[in-house]
N, CA, C and O atoms as a MOPAC input file, in Angstrom:
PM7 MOZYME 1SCF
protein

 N     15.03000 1   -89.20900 1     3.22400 1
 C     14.40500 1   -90.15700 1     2.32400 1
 C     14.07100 1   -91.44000 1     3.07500 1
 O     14.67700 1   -91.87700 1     4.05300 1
 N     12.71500 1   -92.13000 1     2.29800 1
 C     12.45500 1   -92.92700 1     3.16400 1
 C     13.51100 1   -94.22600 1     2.47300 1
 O     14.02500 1   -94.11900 1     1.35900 1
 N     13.67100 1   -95.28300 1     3.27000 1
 C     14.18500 1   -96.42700 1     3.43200 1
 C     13.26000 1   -97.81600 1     2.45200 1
 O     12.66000 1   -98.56400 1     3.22300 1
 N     13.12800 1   -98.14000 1     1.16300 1
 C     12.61300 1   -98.79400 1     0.90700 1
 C     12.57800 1  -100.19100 1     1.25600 1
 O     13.25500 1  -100.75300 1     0.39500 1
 N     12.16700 1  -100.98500 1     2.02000 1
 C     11.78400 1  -102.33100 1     2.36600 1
 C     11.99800 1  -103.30700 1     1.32900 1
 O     11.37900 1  -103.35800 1     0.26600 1
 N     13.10400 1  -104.23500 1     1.78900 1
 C     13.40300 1  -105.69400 1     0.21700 1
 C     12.11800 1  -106.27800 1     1.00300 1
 O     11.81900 1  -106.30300 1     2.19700 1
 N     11.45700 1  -106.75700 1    -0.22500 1
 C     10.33600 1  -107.70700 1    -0.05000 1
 C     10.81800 1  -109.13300 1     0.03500 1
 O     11.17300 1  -109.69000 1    -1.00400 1
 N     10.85400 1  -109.72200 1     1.10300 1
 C     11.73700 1  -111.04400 1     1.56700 1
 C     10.60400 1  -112.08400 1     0.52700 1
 O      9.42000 1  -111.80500 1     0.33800 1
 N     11.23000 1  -113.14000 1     0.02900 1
 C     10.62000 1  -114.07200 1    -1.10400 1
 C     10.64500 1  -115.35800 1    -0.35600 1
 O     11.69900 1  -115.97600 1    -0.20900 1
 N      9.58200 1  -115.74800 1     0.08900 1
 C      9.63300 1  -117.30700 1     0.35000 1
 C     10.81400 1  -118.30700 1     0.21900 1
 O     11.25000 1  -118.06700 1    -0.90700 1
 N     11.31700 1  -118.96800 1     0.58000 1
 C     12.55200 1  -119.74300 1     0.64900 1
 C     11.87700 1  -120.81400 1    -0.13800 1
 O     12.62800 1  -121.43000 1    -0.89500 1
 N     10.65800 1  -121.16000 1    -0.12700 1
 C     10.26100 1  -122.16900 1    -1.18600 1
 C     10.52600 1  -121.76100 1    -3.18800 1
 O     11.02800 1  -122.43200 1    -4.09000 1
 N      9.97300 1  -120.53500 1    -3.16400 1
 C     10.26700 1  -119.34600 1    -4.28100 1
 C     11.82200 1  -119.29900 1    -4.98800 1
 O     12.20800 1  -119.25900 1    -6.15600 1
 N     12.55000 1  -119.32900 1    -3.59000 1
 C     13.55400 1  -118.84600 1    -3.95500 1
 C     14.19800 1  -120.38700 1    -4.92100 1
 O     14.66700 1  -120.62300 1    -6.03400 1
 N     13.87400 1  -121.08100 1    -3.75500 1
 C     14.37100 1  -122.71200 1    -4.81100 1
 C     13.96100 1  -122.84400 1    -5.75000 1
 O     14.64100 1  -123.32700 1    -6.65600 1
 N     12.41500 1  -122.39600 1    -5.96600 1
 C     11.86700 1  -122.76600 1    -7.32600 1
 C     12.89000 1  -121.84500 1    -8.58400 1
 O     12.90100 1  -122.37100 1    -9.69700 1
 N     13.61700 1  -120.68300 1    -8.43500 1
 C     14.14100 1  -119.54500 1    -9.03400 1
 C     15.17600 1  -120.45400 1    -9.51800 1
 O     15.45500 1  -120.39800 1   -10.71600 1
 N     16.05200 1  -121.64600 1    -8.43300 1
 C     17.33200 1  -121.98400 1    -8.73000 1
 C     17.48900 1  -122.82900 1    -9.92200 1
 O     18.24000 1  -122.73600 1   -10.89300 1
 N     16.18300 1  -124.05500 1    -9.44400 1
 C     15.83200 1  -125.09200 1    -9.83400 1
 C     15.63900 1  -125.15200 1   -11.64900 1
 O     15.45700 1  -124.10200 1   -12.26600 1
 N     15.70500 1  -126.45100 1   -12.34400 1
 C     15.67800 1  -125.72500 1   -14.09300 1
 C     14.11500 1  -126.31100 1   -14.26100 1
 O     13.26700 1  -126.97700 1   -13.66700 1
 N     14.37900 1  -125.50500 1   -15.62500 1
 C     12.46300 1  -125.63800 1   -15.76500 1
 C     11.85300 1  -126.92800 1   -15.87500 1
 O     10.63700 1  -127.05500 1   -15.73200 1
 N     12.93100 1  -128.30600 1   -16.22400 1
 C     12.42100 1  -129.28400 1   -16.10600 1
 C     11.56200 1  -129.94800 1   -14.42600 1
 O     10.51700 1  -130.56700 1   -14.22500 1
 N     12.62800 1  -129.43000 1   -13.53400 1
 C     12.37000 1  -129.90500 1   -12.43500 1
 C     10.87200 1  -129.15800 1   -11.60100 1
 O      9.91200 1  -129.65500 1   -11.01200 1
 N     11.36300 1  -127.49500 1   -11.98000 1
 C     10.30600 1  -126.72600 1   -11.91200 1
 C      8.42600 1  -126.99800 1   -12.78400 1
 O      7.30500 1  -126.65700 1   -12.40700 1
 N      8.87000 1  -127.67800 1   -13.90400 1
 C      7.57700 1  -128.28300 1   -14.40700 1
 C      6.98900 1  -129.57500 1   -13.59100 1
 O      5.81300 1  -129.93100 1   -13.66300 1
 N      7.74600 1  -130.05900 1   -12.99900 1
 C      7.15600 1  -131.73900 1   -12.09700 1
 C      6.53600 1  -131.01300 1   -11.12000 1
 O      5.30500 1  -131.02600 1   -11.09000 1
 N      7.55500 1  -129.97300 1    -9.79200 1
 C      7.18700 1  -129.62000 1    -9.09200 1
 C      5.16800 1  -128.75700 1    -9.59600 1
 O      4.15100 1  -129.30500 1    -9.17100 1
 N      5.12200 1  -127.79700 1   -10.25700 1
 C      4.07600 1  -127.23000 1   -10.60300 1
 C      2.69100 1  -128.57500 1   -11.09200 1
 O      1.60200 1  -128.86500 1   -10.59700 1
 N      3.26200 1  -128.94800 1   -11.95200 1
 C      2.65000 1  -130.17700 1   -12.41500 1
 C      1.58900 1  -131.57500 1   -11.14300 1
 O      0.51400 1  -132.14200 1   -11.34200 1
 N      2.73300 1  -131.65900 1    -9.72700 1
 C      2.32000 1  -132.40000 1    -8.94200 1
 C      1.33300 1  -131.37600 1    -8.01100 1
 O      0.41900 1  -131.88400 1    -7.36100 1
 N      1.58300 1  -129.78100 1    -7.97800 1
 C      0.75600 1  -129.11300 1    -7.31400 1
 C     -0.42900 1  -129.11000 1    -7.57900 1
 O     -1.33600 1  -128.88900 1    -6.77600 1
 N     -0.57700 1  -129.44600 1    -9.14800 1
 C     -2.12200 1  -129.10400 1   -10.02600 1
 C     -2.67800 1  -130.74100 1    -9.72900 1
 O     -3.87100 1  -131.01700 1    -9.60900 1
 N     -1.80100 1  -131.52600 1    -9.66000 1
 C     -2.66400 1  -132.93600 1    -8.89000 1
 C     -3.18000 1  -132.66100 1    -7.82100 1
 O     -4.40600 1  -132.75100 1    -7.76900 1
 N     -2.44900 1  -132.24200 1    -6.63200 1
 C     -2.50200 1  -131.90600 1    -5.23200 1
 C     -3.94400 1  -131.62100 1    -5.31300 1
 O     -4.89200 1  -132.21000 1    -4.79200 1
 N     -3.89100 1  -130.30300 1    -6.29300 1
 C     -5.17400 1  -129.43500 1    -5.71900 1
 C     -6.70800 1  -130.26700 1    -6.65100 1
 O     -7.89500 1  -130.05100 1    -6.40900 1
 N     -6.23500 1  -131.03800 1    -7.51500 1
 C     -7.34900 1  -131.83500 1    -8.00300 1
 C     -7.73600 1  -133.00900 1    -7.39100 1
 O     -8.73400 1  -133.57400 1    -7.83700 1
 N     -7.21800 1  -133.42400 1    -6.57700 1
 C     -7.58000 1  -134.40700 1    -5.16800 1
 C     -8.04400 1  -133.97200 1    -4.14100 1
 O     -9.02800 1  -134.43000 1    -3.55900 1
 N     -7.12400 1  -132.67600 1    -3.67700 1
 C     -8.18400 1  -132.28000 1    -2.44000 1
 C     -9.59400 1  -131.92600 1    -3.14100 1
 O    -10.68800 1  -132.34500 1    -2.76300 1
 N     -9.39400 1  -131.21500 1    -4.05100 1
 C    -11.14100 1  -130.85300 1    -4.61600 1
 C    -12.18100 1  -131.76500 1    -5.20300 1
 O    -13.32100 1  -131.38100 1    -5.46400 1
 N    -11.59200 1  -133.41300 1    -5.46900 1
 C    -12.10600 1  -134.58500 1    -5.77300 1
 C    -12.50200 1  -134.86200 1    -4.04300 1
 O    -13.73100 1  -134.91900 1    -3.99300 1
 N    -11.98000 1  -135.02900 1    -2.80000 1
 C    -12.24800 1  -135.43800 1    -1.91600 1
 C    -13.40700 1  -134.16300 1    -1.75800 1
 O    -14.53300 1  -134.48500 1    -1.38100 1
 N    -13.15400 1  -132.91200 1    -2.01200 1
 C    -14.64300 1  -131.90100 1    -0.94500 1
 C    -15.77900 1  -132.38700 1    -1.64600 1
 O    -16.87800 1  -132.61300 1    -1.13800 1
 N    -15.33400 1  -132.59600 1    -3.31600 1
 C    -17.02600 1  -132.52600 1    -3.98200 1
 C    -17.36900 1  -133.80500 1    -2.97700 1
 O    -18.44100 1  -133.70700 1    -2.38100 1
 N    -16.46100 1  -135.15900 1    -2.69100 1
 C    -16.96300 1  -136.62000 1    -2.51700 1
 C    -17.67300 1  -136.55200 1    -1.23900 1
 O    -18.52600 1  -137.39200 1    -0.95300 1
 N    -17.23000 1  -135.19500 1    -0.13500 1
 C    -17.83300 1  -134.97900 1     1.07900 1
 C    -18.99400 1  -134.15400 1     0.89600 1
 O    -19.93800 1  -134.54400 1     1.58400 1
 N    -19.32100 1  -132.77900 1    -0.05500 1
 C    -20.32700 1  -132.67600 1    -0.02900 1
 C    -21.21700 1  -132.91800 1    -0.70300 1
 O    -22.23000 1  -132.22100 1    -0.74800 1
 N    -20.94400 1  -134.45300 1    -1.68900 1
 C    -22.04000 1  -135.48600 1    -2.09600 1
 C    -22.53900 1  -136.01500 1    -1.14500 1
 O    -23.74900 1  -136.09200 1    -0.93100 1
 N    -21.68400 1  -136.43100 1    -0.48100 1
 C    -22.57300 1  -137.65700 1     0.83100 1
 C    -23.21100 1  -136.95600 1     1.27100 1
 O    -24.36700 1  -137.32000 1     1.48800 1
 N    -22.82100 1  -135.64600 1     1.62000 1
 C    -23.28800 1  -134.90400 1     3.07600 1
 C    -25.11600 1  -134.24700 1     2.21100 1
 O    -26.10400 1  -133.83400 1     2.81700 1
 N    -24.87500 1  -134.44200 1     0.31200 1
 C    -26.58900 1  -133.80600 1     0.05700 1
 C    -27.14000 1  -135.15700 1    -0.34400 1
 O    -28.17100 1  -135.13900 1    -1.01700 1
 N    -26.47300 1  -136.61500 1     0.04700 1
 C    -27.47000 1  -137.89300 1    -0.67000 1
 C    -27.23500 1  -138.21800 1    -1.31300 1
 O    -27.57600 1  -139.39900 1    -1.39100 1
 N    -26.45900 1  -137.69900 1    -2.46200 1
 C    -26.32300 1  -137.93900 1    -4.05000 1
 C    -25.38700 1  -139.18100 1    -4.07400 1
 O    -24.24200 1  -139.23500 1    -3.62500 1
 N    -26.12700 1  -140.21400 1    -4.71400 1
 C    -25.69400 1  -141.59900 1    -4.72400 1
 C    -25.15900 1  -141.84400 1    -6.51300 1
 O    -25.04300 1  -142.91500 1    -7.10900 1
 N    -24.95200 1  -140.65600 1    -6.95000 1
 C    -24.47800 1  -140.71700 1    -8.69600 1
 C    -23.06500 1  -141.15900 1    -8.78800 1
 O    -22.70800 1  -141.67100 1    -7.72700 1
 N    -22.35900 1  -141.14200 1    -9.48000 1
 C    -21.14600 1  -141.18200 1   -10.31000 1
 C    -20.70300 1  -139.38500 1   -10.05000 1
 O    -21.61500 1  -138.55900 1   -10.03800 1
 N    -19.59800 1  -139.05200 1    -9.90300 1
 C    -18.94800 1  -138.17400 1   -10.04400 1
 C    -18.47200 1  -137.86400 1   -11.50300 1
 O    -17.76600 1  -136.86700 1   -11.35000 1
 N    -18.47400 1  -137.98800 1   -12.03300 1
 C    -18.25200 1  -138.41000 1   -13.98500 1
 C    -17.62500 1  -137.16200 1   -13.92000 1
 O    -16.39500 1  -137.19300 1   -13.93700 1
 N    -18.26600 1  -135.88200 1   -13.83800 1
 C    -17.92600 1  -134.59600 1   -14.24600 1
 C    -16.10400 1  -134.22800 1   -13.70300 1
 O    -15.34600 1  -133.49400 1   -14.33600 1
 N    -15.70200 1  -135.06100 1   -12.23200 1
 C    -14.52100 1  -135.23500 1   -12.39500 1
 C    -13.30000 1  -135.64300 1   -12.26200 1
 O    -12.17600 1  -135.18400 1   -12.05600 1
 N    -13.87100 1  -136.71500 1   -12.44900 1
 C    -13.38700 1  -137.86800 1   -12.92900 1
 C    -12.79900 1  -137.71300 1   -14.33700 1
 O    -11.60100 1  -137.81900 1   -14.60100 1
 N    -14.12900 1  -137.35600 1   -15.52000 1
 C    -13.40200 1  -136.87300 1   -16.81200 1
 C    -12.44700 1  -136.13200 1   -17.20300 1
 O    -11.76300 1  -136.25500 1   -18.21900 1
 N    -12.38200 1  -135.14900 1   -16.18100 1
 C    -11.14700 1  -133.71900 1   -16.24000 1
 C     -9.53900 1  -134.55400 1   -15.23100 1
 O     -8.33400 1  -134.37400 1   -15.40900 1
 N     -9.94700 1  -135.04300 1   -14.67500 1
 C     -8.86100 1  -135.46900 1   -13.84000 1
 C     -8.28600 1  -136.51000 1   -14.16200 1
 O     -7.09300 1  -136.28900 1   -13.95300 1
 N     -8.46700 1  -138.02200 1   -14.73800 1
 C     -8.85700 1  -138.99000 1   -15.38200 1
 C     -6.76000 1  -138.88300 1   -16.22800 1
 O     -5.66500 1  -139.34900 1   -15.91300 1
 N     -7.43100 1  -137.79400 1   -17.58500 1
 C     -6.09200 1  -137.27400 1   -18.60100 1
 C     -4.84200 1  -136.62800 1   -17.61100 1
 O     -3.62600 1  -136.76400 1   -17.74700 1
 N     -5.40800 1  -136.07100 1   -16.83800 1
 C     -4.38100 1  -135.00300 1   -16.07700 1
 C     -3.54200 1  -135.86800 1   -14.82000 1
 O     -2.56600 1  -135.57400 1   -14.12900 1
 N     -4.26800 1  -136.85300 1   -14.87800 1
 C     -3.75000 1  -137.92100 1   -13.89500 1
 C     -2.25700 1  -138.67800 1   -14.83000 1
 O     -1.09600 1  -138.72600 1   -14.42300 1
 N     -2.76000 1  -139.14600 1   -16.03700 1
 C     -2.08500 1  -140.03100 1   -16.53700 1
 C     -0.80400 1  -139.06500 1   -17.32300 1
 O      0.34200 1  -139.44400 1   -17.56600 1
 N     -1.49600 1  -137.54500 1   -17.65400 1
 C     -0.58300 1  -136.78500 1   -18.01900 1
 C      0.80300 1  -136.54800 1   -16.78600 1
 O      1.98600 1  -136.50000 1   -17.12200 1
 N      0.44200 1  -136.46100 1   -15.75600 1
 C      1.38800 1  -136.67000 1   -14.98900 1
 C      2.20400 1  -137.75900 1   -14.35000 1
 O      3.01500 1  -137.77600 1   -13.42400 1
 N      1.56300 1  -138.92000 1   -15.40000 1
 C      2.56000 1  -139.79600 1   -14.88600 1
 C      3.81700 1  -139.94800 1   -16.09300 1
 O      4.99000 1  -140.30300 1   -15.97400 1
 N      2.99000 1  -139.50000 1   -17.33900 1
 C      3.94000 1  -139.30700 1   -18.31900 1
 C      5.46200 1  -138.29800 1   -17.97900 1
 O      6.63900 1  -138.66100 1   -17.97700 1
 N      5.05400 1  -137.38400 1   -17.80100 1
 C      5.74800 1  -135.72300 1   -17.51500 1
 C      6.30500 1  -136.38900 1   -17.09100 1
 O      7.14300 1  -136.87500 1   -17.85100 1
 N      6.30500 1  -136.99500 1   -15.44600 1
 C      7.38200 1  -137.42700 1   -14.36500 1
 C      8.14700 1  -137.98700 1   -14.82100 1
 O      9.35000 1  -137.73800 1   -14.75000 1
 N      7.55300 1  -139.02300 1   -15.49400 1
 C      8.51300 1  -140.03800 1   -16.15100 1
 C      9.79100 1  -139.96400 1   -17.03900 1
 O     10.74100 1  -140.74500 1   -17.09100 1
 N      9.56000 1  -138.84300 1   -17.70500 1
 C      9.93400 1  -137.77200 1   -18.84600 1
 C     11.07200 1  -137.67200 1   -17.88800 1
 O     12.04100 1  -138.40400 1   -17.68400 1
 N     10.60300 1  -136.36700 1   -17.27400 1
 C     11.56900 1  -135.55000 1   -16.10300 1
 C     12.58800 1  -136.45800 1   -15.43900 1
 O     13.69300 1  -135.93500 1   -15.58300 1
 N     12.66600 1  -137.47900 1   -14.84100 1
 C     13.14200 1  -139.00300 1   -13.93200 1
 C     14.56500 1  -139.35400 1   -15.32800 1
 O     15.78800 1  -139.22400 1   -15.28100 1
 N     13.73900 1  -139.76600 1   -16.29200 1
 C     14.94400 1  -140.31000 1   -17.62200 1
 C     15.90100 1  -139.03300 1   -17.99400 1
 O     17.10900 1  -139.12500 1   -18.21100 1
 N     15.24300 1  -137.99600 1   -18.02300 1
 C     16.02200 1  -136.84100 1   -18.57000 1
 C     17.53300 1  -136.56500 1   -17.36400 1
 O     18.74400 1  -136.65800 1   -17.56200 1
 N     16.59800 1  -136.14700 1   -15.93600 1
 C     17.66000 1  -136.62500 1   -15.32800 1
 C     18.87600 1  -136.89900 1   -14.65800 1
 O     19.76200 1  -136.28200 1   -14.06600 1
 N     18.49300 1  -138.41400 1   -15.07400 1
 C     18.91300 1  -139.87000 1   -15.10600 1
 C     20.15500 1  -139.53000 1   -16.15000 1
 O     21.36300 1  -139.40100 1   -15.95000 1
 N     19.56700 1  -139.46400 1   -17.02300 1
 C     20.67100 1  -138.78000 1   -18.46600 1
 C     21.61600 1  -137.97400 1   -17.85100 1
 O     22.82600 1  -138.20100 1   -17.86000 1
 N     21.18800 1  -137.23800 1   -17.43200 1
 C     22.15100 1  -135.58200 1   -17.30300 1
 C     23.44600 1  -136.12800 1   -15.71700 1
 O     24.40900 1  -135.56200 1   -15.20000 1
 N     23.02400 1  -136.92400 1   -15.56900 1
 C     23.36100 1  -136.87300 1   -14.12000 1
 C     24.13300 1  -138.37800 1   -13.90700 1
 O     24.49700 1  -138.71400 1   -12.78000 1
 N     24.38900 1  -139.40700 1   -15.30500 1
 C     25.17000 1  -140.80500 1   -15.28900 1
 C     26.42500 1  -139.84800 1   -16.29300 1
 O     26.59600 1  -138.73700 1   -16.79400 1
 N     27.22400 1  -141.47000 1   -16.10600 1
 C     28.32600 1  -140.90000 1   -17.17200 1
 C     28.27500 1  -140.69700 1   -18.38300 1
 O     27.70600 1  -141.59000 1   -19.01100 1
 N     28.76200 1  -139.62100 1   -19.12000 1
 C     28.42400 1  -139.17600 1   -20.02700 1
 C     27.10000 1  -138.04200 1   -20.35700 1
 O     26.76900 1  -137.71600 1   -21.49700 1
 N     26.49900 1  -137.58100 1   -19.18400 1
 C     26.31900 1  -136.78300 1   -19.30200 1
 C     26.56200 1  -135.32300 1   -18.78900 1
 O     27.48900 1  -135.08700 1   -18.01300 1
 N     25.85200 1  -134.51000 1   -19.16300 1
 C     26.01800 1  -133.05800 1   -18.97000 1
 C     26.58400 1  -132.59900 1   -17.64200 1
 O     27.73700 1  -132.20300 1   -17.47300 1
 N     25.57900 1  -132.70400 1   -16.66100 1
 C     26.27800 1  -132.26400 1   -15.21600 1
 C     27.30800 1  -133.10300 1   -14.87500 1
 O     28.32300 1  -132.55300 1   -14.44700 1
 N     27.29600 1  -134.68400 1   -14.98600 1
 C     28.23800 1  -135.29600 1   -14.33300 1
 C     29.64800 1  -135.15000 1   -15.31600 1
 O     30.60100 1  -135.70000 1   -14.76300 1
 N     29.95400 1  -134.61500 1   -16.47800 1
 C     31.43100 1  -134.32700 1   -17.12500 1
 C     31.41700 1  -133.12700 1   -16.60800 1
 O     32.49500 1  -132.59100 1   -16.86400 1
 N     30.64800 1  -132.35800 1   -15.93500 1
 C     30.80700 1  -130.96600 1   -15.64800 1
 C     31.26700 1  -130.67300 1   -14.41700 1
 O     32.12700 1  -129.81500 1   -14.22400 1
 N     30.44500 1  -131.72400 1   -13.02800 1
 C     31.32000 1  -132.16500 1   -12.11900 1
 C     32.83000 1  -132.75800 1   -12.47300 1
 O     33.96000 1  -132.32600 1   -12.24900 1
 N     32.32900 1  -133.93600 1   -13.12200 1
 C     34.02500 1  -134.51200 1   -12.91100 1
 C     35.16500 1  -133.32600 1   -13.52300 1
 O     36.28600 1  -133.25200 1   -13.02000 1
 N     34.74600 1  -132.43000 1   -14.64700 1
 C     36.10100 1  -131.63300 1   -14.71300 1
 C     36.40500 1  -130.34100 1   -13.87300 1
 O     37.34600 1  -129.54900 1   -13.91600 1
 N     35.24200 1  -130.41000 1   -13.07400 1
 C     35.98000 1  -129.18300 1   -11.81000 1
 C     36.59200 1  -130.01100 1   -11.03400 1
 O     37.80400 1  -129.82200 1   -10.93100 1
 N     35.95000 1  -131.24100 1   -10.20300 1
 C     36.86000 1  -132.16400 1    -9.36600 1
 C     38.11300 1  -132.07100 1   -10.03200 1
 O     38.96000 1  -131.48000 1    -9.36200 1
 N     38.60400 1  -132.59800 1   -11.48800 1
 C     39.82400 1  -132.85500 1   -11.64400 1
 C     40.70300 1  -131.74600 1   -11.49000 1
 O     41.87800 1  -131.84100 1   -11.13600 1
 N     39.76400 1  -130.09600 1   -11.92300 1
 C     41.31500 1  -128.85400 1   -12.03100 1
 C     41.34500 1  -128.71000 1   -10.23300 1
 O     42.19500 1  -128.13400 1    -9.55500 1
 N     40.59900 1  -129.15500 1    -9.95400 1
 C     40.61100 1  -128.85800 1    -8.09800 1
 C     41.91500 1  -129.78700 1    -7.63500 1
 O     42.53000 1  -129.44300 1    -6.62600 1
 N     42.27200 1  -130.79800 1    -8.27400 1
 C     43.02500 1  -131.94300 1    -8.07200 1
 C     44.61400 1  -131.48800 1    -8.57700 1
 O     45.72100 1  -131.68400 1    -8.07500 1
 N     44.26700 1  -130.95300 1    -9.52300 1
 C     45.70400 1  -130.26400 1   -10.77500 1
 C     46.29500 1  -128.81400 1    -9.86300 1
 O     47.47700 1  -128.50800 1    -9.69800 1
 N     45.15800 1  -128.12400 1    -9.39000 1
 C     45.73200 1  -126.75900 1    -8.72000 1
 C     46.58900 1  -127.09300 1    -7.64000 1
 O     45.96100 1  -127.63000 1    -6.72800 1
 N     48.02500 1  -126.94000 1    -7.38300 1
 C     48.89900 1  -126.85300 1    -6.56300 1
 C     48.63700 1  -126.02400 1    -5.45400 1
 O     48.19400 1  -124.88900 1    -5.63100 1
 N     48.90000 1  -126.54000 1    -4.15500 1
 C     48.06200 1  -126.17500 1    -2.94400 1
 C     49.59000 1  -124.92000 1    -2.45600 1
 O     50.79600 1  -125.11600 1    -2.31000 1
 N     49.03200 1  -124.13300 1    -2.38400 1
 C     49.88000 1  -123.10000 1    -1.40200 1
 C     50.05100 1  -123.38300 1    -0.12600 1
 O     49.13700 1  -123.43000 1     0.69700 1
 N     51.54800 1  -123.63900 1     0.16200 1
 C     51.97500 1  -124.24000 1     1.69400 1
 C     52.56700 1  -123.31300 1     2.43300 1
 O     53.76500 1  -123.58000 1     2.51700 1
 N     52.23500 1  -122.17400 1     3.11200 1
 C     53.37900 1  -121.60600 1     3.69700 1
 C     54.92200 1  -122.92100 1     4.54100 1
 O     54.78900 1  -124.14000 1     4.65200 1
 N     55.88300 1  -122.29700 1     4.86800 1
 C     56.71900 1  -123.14800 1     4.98200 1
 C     57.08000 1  -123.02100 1     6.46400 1
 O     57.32000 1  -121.97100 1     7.06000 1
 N     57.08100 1  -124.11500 1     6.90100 1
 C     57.15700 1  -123.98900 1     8.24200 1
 C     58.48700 1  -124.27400 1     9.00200 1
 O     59.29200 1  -125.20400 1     8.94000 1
 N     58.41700 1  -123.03200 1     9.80800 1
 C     60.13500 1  -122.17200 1    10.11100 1
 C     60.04200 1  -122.62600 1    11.46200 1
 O     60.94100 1  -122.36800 1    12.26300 1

């Protein structure tokens, strides 16, 4: 029988898998900027490069919301957190009560003869 091959997953992938969907939404969210800037800079190069001395309007209008939508999201994402991660919240009582049974568990000493 043949030997089936694990399909190795990007190490970027794999973080995105770990990561929670809040963090995973910024990350995706800043990619869809990414790629609406580089494609705001090609149209702006191959305007110059045919003359066209217009307004870009067409996107500008689409990018414009999606710009400001992502400053919202982030912002969102940053407080949430901010929350989860001061005292009183979620991860940080979740840290502090493993630190403490880590503190309570009595350490096994062999005894030295």
């Amino acid at each position: 029988m043949a030997k089936k091959k694990k399909k190795k997953s990007h190490p970027f992938l794999k973080h995105l898998e770990k990561i929670g969907f809040s963090n995973r939404l910024a990350v995706y969210v800043l990619f869809f900027l990414l790629i609406g800037l580089i494609g705001g800079f090609a149209l702006a190069i191959y305007s110059i490069r045919a003359d066209y001395l217009g307004a870009l309007a067409c996107w500008t209008v689409v990018f414009t919301p999606i710009g400001t939508a992502t400053s919202i999201v982030l912002s969102r994402i940053v407080d949430k957190s901010k929350a989860e991660n001061t005292v009183g919240g979620i991860k940080y009582d979740l840290a502090l009560s493993e630190q403490e049974q880590k503190e309570e568990e009595p350490s096994i000493e062999s005894p030295v003869i």
